[in-house]
DSSP file (Angstrom, degrees, kcal/mol; ACC not computed):
  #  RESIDUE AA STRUCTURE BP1 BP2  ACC     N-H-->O    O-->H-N    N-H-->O    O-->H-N    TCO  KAPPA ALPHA  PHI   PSI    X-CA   Y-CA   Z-CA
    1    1 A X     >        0   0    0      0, 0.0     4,-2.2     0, 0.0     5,-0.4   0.000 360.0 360.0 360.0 -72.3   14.9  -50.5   -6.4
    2    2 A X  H  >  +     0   0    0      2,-0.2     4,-1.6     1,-0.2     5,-0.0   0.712 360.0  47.8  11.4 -71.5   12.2  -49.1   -4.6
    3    3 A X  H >> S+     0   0    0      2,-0.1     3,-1.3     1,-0.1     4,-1.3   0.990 109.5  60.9 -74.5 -55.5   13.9  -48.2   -1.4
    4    4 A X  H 3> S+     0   0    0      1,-0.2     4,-2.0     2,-0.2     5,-0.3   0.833 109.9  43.0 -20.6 -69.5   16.9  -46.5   -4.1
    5    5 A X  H 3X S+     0   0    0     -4,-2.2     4,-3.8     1,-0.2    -1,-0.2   0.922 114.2  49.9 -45.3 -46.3   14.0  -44.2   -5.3
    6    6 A X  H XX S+     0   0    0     -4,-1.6     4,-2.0    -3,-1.3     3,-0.6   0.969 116.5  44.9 -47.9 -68.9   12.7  -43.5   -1.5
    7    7 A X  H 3X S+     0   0    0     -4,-1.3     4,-3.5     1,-0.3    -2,-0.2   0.829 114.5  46.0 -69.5 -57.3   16.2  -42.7   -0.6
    8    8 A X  H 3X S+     0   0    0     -4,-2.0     4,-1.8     2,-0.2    -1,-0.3   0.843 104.2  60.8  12.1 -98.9   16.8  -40.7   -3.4
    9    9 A X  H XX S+     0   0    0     -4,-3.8     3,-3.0    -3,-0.6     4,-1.3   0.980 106.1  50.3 -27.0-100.6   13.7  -38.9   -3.1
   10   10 A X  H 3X S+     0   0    0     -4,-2.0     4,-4.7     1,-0.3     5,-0.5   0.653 107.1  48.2 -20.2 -56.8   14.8  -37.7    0.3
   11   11 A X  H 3X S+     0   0    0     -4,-3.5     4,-0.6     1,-0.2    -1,-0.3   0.715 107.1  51.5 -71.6 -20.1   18.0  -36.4   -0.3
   12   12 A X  H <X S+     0   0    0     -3,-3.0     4,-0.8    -4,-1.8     5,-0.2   0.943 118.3  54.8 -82.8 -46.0   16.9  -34.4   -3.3
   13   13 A X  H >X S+     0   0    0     -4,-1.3     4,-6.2     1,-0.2     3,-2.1   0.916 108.2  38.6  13.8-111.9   14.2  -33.3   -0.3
   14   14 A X  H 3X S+     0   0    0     -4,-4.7     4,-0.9     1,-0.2    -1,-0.2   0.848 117.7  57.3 -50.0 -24.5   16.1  -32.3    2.2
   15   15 A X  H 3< S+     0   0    0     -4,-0.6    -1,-0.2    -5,-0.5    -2,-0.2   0.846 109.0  33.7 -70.9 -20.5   18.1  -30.9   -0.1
   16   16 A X  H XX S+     0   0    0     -3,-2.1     4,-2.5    -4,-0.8     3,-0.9   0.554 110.1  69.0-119.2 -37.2   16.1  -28.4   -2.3
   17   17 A X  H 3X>S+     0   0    0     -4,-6.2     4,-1.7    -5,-0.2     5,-0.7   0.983  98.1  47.6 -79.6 -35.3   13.7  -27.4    0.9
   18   18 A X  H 3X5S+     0   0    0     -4,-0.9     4,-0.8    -5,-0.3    -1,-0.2   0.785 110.4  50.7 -72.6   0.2   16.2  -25.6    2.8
   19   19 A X  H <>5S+     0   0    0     -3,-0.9     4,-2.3     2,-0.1    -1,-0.2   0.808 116.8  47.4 -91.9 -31.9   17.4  -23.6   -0.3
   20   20 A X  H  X5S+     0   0    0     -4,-2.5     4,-0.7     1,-0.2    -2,-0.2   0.915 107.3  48.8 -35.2 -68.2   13.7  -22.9   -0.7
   21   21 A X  H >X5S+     0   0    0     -4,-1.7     4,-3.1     2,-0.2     3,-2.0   0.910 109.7  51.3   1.0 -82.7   13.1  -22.0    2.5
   22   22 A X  H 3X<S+     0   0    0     -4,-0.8     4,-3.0    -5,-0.7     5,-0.3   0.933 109.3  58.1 -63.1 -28.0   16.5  -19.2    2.6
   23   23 A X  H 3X S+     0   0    0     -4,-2.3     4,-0.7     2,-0.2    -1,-0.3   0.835 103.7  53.2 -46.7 -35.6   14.9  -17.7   -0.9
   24   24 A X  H <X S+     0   0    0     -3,-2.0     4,-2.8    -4,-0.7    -2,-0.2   0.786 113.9  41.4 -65.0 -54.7   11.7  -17.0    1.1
   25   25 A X  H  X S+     0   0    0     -4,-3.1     4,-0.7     2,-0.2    -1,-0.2   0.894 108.1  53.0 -59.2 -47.6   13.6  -15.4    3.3
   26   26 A X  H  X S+     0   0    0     -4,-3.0     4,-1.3     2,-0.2     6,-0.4   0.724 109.3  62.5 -61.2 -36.8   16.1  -13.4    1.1
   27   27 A X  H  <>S+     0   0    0     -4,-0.7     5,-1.1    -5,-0.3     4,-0.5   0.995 104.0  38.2 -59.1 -60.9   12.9  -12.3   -0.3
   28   28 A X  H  <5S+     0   0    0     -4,-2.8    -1,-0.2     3,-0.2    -2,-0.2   0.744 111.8  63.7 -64.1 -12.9   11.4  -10.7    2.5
   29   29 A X  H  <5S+     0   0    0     -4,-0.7     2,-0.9     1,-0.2    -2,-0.2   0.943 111.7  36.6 -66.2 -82.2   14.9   -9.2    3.6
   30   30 A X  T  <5S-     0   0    0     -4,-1.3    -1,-0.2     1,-0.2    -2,-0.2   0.232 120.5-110.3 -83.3  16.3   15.1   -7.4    0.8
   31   31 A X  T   5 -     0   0    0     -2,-0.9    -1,-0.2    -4,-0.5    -3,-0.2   0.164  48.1-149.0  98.8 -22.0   11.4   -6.6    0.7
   32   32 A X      < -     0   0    0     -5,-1.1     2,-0.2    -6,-0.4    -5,-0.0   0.095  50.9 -17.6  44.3-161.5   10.8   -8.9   -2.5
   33   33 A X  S    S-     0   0    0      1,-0.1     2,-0.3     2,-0.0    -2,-0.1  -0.595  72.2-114.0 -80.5 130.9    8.3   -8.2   -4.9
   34   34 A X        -     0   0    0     -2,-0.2     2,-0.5     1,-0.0    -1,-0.1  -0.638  23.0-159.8 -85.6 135.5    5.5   -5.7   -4.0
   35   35 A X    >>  -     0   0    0     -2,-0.3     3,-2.7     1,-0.1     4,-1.2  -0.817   2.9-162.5-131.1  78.7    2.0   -7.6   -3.9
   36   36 A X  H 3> S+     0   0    0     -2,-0.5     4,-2.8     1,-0.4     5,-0.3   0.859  97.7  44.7 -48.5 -36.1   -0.8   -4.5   -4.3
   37   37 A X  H 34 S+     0   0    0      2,-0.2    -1,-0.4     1,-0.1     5,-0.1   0.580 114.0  51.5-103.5  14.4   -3.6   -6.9   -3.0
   38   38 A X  H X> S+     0   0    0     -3,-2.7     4,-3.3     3,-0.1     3,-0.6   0.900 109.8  50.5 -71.2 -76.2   -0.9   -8.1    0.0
   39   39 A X  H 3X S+     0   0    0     -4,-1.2     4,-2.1     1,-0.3     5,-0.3   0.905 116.1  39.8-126.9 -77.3   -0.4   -4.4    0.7
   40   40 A X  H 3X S+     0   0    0     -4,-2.8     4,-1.3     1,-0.2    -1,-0.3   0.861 113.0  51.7 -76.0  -5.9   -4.6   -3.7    1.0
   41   41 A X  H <> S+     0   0    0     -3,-0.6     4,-1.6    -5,-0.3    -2,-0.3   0.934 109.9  49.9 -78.1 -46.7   -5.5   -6.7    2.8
   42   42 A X  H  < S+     0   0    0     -4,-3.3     4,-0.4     2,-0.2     3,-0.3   0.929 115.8  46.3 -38.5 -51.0   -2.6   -5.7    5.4
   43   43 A X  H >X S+     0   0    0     -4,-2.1     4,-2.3     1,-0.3     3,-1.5   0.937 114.4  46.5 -86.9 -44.9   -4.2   -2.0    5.6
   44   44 A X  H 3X S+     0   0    0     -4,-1.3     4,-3.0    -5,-0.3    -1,-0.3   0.920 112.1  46.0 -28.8 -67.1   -7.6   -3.1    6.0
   45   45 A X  H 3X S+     0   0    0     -4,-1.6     4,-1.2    -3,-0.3    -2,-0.2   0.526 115.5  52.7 -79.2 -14.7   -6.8   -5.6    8.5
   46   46 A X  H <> S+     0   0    0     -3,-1.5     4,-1.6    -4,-0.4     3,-0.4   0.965 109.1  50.3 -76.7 -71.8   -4.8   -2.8   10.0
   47   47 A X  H  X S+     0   0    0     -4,-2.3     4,-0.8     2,-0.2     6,-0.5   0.526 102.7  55.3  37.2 -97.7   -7.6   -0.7    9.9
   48   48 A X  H  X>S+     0   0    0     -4,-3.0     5,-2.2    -5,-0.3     4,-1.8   0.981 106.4  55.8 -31.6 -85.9  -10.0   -2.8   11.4
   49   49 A X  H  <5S+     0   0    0     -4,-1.2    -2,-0.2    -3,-0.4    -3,-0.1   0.680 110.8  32.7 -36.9 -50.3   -7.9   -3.2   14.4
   50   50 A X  H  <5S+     0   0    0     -4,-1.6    -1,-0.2     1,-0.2    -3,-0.2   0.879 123.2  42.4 -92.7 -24.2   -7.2    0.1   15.6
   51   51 A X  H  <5S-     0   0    0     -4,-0.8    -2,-0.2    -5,-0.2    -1,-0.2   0.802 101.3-141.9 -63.6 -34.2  -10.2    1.8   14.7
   52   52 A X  T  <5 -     0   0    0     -4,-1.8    -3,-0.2     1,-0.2    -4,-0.1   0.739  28.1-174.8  70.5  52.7  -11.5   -1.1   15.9
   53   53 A X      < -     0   0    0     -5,-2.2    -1,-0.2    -6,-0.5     2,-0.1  -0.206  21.2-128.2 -59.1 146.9  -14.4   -1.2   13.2
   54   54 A X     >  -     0   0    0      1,-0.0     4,-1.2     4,-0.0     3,-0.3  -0.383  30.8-103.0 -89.9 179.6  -17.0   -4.1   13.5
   55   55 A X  H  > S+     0   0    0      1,-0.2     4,-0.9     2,-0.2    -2,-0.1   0.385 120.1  49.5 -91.9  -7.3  -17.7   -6.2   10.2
   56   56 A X  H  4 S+     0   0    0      2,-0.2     4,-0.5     3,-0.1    -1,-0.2   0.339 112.6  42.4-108.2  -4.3  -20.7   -4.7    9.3
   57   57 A X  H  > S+     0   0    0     -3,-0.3     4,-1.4     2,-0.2    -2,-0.2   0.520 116.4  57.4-123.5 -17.8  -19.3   -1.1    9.6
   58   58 A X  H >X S+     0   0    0     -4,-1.2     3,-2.0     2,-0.2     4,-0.8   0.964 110.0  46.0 -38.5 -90.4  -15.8   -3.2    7.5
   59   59 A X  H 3X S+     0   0    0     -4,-0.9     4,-1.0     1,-0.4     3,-0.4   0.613 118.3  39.7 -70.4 -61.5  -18.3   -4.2    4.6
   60   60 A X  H 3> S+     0   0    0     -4,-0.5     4,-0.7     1,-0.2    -1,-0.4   0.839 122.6  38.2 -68.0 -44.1  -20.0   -0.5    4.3
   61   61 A X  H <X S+     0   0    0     -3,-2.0     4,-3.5    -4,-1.4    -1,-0.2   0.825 105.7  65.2 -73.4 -40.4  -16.6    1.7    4.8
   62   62 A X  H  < S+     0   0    0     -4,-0.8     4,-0.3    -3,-0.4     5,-0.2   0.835 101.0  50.6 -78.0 -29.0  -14.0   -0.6    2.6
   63   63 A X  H >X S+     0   0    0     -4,-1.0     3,-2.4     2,-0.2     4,-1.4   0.950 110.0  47.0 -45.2 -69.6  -15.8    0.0   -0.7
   64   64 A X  H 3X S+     0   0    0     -4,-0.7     4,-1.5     1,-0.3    -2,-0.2   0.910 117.5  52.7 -39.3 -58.4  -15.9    4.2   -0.2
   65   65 A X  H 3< S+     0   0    0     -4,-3.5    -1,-0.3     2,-0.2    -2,-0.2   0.361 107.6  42.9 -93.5  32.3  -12.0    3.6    0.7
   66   66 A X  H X> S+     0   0    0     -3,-2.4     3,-5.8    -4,-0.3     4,-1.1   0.692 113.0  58.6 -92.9 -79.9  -10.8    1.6   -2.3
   67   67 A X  H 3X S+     0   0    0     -4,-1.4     4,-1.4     1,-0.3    -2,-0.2   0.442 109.8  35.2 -19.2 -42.3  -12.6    3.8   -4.2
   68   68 A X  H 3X S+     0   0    0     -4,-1.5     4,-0.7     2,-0.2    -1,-0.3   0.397 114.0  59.0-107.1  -2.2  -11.0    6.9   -3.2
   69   69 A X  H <> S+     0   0    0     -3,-5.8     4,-1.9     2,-0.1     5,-0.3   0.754 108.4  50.3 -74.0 -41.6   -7.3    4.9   -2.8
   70   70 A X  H >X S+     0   0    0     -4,-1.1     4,-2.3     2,-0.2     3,-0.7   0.999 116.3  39.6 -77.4 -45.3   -7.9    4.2   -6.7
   71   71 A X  H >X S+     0   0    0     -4,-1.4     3,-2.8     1,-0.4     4,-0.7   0.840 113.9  54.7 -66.7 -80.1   -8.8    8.4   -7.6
   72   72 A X  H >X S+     0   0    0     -4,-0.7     4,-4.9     1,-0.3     3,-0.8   0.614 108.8  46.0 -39.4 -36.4   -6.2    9.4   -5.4
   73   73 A X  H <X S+     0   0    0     -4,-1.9     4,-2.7    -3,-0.7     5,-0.4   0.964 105.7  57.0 -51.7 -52.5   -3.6    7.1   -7.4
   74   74 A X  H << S+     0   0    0     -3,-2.8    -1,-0.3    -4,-2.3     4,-0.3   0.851 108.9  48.0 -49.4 -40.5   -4.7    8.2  -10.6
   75   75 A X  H X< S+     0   0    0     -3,-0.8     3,-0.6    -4,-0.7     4,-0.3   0.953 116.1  48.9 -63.9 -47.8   -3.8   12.2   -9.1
   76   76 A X  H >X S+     0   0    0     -4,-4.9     3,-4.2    -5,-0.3     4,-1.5   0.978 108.6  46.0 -77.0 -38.4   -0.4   10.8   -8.0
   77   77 A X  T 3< S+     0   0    0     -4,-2.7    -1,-0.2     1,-0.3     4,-0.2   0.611 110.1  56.7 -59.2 -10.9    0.6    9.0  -11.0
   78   78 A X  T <4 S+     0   0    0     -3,-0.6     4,-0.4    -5,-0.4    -1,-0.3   0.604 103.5  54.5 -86.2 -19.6   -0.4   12.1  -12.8
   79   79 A X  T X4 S+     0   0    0     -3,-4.2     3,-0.7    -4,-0.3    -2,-0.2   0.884  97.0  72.5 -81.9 -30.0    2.1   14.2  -10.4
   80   80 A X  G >< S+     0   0    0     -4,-1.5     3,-0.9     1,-0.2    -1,-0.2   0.551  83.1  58.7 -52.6 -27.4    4.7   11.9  -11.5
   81   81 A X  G >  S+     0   0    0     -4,-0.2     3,-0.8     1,-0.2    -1,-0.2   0.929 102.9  58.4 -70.3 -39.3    5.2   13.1  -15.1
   82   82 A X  G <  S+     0   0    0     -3,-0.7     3,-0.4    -4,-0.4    -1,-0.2   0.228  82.4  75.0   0.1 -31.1    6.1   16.5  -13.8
   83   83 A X  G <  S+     0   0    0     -3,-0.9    -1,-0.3     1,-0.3    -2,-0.1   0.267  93.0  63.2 -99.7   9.7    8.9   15.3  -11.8
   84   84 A X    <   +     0   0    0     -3,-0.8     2,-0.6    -4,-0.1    -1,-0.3  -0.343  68.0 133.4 -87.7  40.7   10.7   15.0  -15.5
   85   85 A X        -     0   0    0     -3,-0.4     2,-4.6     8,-0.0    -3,-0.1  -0.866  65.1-127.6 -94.0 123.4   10.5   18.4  -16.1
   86   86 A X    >   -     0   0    0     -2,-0.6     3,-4.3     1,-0.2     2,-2.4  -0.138  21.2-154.0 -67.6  62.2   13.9   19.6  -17.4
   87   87 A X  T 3  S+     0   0    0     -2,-4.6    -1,-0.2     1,-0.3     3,-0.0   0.436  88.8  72.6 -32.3   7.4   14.4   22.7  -14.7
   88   88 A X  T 3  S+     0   0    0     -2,-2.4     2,-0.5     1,-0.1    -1,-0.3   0.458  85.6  72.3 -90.6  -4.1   16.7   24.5  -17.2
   89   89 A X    <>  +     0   0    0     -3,-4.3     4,-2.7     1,-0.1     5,-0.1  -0.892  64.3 177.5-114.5  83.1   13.4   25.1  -19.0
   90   90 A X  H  > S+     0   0    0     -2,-0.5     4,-2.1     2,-0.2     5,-0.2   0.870  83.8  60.6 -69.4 -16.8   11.5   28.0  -16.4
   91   91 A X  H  > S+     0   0    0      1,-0.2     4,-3.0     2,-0.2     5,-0.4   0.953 113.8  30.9 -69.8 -59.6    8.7   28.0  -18.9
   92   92 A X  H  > S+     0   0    0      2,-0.2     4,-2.4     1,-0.2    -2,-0.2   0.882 117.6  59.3 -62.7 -33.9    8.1   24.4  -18.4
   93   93 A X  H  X S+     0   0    0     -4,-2.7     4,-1.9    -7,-0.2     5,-0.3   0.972 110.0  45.0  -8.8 -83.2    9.3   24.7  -14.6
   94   94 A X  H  X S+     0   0    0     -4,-2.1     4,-1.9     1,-0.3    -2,-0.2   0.836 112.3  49.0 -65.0 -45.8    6.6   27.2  -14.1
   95   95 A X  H  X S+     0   0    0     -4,-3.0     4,-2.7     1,-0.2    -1,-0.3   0.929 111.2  58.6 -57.5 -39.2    3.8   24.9  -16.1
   96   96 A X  H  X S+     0   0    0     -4,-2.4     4,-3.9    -5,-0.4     5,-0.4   0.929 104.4  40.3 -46.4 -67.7    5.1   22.3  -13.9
   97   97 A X  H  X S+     0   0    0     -4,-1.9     4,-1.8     2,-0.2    -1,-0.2   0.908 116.7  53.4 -57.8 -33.9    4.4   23.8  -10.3
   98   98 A X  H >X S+     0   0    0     -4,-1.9     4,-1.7    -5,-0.3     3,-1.3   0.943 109.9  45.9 -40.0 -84.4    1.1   25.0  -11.5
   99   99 A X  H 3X S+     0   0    0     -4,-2.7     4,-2.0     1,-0.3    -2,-0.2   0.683 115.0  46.2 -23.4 -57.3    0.2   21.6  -12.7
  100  100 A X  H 3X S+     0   0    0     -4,-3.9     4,-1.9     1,-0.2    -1,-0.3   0.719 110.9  59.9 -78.9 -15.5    1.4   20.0   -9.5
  101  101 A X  H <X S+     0   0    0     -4,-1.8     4,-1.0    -3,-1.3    -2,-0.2   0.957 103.2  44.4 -39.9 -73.5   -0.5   22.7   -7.7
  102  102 A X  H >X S+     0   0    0     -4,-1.7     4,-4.0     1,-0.2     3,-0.7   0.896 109.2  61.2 -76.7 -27.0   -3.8   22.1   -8.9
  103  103 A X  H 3X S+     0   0    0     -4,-2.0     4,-1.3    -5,-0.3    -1,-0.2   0.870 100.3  46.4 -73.5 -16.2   -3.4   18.6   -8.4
  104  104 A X  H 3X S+     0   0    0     -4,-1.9     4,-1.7     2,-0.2    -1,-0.2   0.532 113.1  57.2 -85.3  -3.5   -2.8   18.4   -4.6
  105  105 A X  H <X S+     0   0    0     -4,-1.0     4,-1.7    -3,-0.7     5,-0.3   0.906 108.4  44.8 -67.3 -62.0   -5.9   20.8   -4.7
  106  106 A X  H  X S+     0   0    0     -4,-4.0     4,-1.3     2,-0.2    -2,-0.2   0.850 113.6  45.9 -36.7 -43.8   -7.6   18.0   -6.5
  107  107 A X  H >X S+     0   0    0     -4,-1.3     3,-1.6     2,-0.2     4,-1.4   0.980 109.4  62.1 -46.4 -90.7   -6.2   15.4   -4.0
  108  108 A X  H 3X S+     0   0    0     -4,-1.7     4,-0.9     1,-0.3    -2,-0.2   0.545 112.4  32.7  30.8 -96.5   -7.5   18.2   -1.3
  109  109 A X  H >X S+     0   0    0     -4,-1.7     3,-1.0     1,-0.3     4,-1.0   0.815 109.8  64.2 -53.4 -45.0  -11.3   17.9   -2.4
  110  110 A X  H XX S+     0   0    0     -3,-1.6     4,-1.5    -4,-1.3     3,-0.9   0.922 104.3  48.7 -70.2 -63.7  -11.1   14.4   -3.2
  111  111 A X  H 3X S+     0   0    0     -4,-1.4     4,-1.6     1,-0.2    -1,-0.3   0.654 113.3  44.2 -58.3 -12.0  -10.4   13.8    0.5
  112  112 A X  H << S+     0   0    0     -3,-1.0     4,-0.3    -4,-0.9    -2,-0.2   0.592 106.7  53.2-117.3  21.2  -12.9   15.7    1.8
  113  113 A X  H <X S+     0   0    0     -4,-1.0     4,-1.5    -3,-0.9    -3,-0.2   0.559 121.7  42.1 -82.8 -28.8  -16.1   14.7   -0.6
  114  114 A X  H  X S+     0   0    0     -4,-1.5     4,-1.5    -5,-0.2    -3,-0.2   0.968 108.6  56.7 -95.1 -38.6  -14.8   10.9    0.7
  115  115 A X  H  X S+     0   0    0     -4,-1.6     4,-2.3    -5,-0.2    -1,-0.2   0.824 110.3  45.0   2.1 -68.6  -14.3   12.3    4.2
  116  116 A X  H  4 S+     0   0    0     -4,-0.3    -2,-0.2     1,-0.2    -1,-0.2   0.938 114.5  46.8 -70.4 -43.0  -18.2   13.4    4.1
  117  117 A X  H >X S+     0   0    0     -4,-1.5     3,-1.9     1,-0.2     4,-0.8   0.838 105.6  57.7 -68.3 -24.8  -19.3   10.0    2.6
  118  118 A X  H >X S+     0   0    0     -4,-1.5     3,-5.3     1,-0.4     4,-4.0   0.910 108.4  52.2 -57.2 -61.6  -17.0    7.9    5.4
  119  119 A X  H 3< S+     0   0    0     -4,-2.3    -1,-0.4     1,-0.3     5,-0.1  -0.058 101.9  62.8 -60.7  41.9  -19.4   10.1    7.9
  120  120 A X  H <4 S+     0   0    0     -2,-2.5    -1,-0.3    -3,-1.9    -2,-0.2   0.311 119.0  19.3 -89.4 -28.2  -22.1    8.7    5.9
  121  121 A X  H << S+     0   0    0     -3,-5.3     2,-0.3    -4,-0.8    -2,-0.2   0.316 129.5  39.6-136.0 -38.3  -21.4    5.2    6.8
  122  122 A X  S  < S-     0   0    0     -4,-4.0    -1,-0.3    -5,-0.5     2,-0.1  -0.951  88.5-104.0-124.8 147.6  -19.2    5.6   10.1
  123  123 A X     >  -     0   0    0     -2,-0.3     4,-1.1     1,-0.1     3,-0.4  -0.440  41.1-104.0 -81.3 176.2  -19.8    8.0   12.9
  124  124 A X  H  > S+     0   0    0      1,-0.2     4,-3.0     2,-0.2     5,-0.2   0.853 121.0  53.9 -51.6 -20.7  -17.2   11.1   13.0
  125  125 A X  H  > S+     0   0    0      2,-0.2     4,-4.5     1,-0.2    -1,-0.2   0.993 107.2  48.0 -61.7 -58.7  -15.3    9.7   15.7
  126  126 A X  H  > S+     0   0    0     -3,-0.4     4,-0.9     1,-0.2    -1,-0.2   0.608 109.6  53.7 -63.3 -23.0  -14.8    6.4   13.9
  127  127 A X  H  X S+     0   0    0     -4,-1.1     4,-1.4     2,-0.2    -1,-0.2   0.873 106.2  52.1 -44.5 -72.6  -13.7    8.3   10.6
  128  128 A X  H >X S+     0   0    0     -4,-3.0     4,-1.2     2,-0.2     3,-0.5   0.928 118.9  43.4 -46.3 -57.9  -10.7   10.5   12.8
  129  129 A X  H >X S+     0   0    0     -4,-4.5     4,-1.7     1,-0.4     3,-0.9   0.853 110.9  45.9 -67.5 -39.8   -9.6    6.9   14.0
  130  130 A X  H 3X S+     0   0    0     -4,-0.9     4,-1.9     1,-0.3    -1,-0.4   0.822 113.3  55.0 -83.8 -28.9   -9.7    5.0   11.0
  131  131 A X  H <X S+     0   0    0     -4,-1.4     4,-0.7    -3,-0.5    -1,-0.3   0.792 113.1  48.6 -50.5 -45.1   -7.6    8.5    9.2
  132  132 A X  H <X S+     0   0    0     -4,-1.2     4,-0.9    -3,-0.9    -1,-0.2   0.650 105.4  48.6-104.7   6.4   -5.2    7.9   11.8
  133  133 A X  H  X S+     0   0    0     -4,-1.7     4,-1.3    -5,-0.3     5,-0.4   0.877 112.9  53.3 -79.6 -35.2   -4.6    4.3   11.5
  134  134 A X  H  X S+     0   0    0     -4,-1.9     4,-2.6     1,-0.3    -2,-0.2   0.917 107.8  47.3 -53.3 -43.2   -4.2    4.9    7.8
  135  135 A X  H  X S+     0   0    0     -4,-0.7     4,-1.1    -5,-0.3    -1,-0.3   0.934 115.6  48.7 -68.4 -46.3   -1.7    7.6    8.3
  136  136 A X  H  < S+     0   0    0     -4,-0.9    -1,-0.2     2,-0.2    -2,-0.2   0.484 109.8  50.0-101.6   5.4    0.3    5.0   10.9
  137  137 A X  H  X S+     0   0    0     -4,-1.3     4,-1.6     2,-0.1     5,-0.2   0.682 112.4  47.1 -79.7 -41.7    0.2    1.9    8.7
  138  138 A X  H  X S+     0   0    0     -4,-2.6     4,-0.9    -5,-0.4    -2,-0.2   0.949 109.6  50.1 -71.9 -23.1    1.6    3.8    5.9
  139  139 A X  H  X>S+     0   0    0     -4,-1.1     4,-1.7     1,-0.2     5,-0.5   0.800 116.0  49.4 -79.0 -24.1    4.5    5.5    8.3
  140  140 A X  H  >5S+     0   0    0      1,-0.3     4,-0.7     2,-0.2    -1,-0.2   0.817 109.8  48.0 -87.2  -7.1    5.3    1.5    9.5
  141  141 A X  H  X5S+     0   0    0     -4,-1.6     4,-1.4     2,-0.2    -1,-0.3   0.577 115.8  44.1-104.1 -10.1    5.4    0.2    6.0
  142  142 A X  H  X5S+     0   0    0     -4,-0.9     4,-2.0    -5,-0.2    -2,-0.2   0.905 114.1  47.2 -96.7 -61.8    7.9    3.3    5.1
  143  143 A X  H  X5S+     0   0    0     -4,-1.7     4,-2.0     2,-0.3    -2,-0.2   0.953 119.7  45.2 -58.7 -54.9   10.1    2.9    8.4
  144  144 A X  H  X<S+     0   0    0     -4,-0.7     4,-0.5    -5,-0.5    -1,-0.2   0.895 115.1  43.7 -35.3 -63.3   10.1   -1.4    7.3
  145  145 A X  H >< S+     0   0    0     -4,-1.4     3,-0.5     2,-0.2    -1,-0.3   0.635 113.4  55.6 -72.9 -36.0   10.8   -0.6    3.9
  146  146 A X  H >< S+     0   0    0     -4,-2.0     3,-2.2     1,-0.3    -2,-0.2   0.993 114.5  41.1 -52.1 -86.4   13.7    2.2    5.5
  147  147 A X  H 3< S+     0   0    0     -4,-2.0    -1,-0.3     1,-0.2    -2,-0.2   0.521 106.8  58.9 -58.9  -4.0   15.3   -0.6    7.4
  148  148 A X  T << S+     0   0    0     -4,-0.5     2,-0.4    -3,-0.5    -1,-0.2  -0.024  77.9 114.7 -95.1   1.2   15.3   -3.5    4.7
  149  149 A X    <         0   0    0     -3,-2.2  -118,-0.1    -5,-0.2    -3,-0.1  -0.517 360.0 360.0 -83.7 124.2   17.3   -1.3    2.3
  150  150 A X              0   0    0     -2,-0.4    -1,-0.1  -120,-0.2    -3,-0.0   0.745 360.0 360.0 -70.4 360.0   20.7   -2.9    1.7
């Protein structure tokens, strides 16, 4: 009885891991489910690397650049109602570009009050790098996300 159970046991195993296993996979073909603290640990770690920040100049920077990932979100998710706007309606049209106007002006400032604070914390140099590793994580996660489309 025993060995019945072992044997059992296996086959349900072997059987169940390799459909496990091809889900895992099918997930990440097709990009799966997006995982927000997946997604900043990556950019950090990206980050890191090319700027090639130490851990002590990590611990001071990553706060100042959550912080000003969270405002900026708040601006875009605010640009996003706007992109409803019923264009057959030029009064609302017109409120519209305004609206989205002043907010990439908001955006605008809001990157360069966190700009001055980075150079608070990091020298300028180390600022430029870590600005263009940001800028070339997000273009490799767009290009992934481009080829992973069915």
């Amino acid at each position: 009885m025993k060995k019945f159970v072992s044997i059992i046991c296996l086959v349900v195993f072997t059987m169940v891991m390799p459909m496990t296993m091809w889900g895992q996979v099918q997930g990440r073909k097709l990009g799966g489910k997006f995982n927000p603290q997946q997604f900043e640990k990556e950019l950090h770690q990206f980050i890191v690397t090319e700027a090639g920040l130490t851990p002590g100049e990590a611990a001071a920077f990553f706060p100042l650049f959550d912080e000003m990932q969270r405002k900026q979100r708040m601006l875009f998710d605010k640009m996003r109602i706007y992109m409803h706007t019923d264009t057959r309606d030029n009064r609302a049209s017109m409120k519209a570009i305004q609206a989205m106007d002043n907010n990439d002006i908001e955006i605008k400032k809001l990157q360069k009050e966190y700009h001055l604070k980075f150079c608070k914390v990091l020298p300028p140099g180390k600022v430029l790098q870590v600005l263009k590793a940001d800028e070339k994580f997000h273009r490799k996660v767009f290009k992934r996300m481009v080829r992973q489309r069915p």
